[in-house]
C-alpha positions in Angstrom: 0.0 0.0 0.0 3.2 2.4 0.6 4.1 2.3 -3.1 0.5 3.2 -4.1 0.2 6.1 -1.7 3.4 7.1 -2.8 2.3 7.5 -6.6 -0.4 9.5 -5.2 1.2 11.8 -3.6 3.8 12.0 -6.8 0.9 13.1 -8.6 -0.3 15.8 -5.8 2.6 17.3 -6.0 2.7 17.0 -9.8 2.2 20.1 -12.6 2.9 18.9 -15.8 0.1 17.5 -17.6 2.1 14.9 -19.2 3.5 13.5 -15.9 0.3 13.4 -14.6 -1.4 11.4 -17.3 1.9 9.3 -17.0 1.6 8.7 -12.9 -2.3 8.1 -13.6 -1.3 5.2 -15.7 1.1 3.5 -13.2 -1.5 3.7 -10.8 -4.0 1.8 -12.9 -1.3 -0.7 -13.7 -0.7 -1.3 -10.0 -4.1 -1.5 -9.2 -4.6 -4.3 -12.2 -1.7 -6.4 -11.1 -1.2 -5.7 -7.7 -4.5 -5.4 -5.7 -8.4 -7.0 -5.7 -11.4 -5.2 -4.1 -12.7 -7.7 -0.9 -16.0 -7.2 -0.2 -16.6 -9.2 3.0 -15.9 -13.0 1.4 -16.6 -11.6 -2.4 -13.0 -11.5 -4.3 -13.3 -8.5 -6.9 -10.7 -8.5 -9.8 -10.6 -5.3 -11.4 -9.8 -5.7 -15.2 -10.2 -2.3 -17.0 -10.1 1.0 -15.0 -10.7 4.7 -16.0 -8.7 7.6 -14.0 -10.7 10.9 -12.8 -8.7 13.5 -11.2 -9.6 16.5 -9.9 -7.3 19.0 -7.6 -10.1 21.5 -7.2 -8.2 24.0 -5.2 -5.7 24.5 -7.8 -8.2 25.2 -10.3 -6.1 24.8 -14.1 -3.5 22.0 -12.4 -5.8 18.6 -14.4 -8.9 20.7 -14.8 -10.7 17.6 -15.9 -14.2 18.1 -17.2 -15.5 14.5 -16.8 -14.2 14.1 -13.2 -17.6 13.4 -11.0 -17.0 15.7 -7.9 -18.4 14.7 -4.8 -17.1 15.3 -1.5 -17.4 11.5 -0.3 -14.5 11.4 -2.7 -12.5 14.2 -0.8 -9.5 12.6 1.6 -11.0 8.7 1.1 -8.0 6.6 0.1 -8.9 2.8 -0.5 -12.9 2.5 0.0 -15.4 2.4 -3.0 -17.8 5.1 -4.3 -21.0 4.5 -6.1 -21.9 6.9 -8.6 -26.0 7.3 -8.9 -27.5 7.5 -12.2 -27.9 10.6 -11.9 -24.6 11.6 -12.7 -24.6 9.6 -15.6 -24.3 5.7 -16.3 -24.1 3.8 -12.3 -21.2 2.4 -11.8 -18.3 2.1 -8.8 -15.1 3.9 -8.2 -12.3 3.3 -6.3 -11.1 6.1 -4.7 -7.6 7.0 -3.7 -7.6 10.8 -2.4 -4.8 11.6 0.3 -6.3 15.0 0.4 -8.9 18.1 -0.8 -8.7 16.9 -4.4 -10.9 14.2 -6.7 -9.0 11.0 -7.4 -10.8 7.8 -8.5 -10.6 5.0 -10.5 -13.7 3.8 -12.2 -14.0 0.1 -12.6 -15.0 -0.2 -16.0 -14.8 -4.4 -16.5 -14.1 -6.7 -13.5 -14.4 -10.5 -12.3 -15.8 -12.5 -9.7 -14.6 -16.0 -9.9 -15.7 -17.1 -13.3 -18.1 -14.1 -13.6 -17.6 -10.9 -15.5 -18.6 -7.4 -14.6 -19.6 -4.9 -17.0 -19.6 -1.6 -15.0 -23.4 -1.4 -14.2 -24.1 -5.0 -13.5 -21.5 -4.3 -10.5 -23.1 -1.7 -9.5 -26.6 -3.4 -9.7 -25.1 -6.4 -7.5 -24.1 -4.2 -4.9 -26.0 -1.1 -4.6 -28.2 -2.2 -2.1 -25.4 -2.4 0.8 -23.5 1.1 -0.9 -24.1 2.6 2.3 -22.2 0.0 4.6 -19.9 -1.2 1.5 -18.9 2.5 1.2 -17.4 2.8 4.6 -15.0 -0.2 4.5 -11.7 -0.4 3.7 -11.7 -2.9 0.5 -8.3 -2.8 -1.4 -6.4 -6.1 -0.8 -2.3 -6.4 -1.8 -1.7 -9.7 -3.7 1.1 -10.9 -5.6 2.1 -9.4 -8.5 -0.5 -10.5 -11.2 2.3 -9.5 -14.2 -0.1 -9.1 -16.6 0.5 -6.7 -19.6 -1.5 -3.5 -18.7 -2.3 -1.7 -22.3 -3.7 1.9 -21.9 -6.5 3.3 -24.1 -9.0 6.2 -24.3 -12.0 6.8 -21.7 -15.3 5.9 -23.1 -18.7 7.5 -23.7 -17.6 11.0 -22.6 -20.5 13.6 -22.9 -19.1 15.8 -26.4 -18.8 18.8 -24.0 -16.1 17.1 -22.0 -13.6 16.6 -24.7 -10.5 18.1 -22.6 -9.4 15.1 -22.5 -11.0 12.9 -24.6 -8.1 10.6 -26.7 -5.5 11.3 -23.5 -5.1 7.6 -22.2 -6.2 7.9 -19.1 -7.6 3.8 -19.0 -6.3 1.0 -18.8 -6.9 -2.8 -19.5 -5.3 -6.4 -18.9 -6.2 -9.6 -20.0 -7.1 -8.1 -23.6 -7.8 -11.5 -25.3 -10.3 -12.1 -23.4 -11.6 -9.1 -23.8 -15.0 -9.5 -25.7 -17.4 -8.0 -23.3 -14.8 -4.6 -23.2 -16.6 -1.1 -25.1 -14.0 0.7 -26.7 -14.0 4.5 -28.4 -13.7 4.0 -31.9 -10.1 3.9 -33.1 -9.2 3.4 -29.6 -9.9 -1.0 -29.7 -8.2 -4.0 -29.1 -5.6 -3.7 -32.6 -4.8 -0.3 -31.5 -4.1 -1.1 -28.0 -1.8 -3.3 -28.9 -0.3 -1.4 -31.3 0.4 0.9 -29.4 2.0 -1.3 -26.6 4.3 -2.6 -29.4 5.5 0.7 -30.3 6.0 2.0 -27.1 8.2 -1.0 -26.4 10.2 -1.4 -29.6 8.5 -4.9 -30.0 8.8 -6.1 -33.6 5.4 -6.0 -35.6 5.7 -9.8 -36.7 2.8 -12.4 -36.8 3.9 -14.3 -34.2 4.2 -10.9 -31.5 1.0 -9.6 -32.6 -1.2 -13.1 -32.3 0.9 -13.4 -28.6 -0.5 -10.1 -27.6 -4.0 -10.0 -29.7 -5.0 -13.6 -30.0 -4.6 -13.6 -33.6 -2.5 -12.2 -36.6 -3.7 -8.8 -37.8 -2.0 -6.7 -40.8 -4.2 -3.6 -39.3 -1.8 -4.1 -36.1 1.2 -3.7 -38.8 -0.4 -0.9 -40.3 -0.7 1.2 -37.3 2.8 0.6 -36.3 3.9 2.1 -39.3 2.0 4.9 -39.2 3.3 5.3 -35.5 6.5 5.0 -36.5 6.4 7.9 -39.0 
């Protein structure tokens, strides 16, 4: 829990934008590999995540449009937040605020067991203990997962929050087994991976792109190349 706190308060004390997108991201990769969400005996395994952050009294630092501002959120580091339909689509954030500032992670896809989550069928399960499951302390530190985390775009955003609307603030694991996942257009699975390749100087052969994507794709290739250039 140290090292996450400690890439939290990185990012407090954090001004450049690009830094900050780049600390969001190693937050959501430790949170994929590194932790589960344990709801009394339930074992959550968070699979895709979406960063919000919000340092409201320094108004202009990530002014992030999309960022759902409550003050439950305020100073509440490793305890779950349900968002009401009301503010858009339900669904359940984990937050992480050391602080007066908005940080939370949206769970976007998760597991229980052999059971996957879309982000309002968690919500649905739970919603009717929010007010006791919101008071508990729920992250759990496990061994190093070591799955490849590959970072794409936020989805659905309402047109008038575009501020950041192709910045990749989420993040994904597991990818080939992916097909219950929503993607922005341009944003999907080939592109992901893509884009993991080229960020890691990882040859654009068959044989890398079916290990990563489950299968050979010459539109992986493609978008390599036009990374490259």
């Amino acid at each position: 829990m140290d090292e996450l706190k400690e890439l939290v308060k990185n990012l407090e004390e954090e001004n450049d934008e690009k830094k900050q997108i780049a600390l969001l991201q190693q937050i959501e990769s430790k949170l994929l590999n590194e932790y589960n969400i344990v709801i009394e005996d339930t074992v959550i395994e968070p699979l895709r995540l979406e960063a919000y952050y919000y340092p409201f009294e320094n108004k202009g630092k990530f002014d992030d449009p999309c960022a759902h501002k409550c003050t439950k959120k305020i100073n509440n580091f490793g305890k779950l937040y349900f968002i009401e339909e009301r503010y858009g689509y339900p669904g359940i954030d984990i937050c992480l605020s050391l602080g007066n500032y908005y940080l939370s992670f949206l769970i976007k896809n998760s597991r229980i067991k052999d059971t996957y989550y879309k982000q309002m069928d968690l919500f649905d399960r739970f919603q009717d203990k929010r007010n006791e499951i919101e008071i508990m302390d729920v992250l759990e530190k496990v061994k190093n997962k070591e799955k490849i985390v590959f970072k794409t775009s936020r989805v659905g955003l309402k047109k008038s929050q575009t501020k950041f609307e192709h910045e990749l603030l989420a993040s994904v694991i597991e990818l080939k087994n992916s097909s219950g996942y929503d993607f922005e257009r341009g944003y999907g699975k080939e592109w992901m991976v893509a884009n993991y390749m080229f960020e890691n100087n990882i040859p654009g052969t068959d044989e890398n792109i079916k290990a990563l994507l489950g299968y050979r794709s010459q539109n992986v290739k493609k978008i390599i190349e036009e990374m490259q250039q």
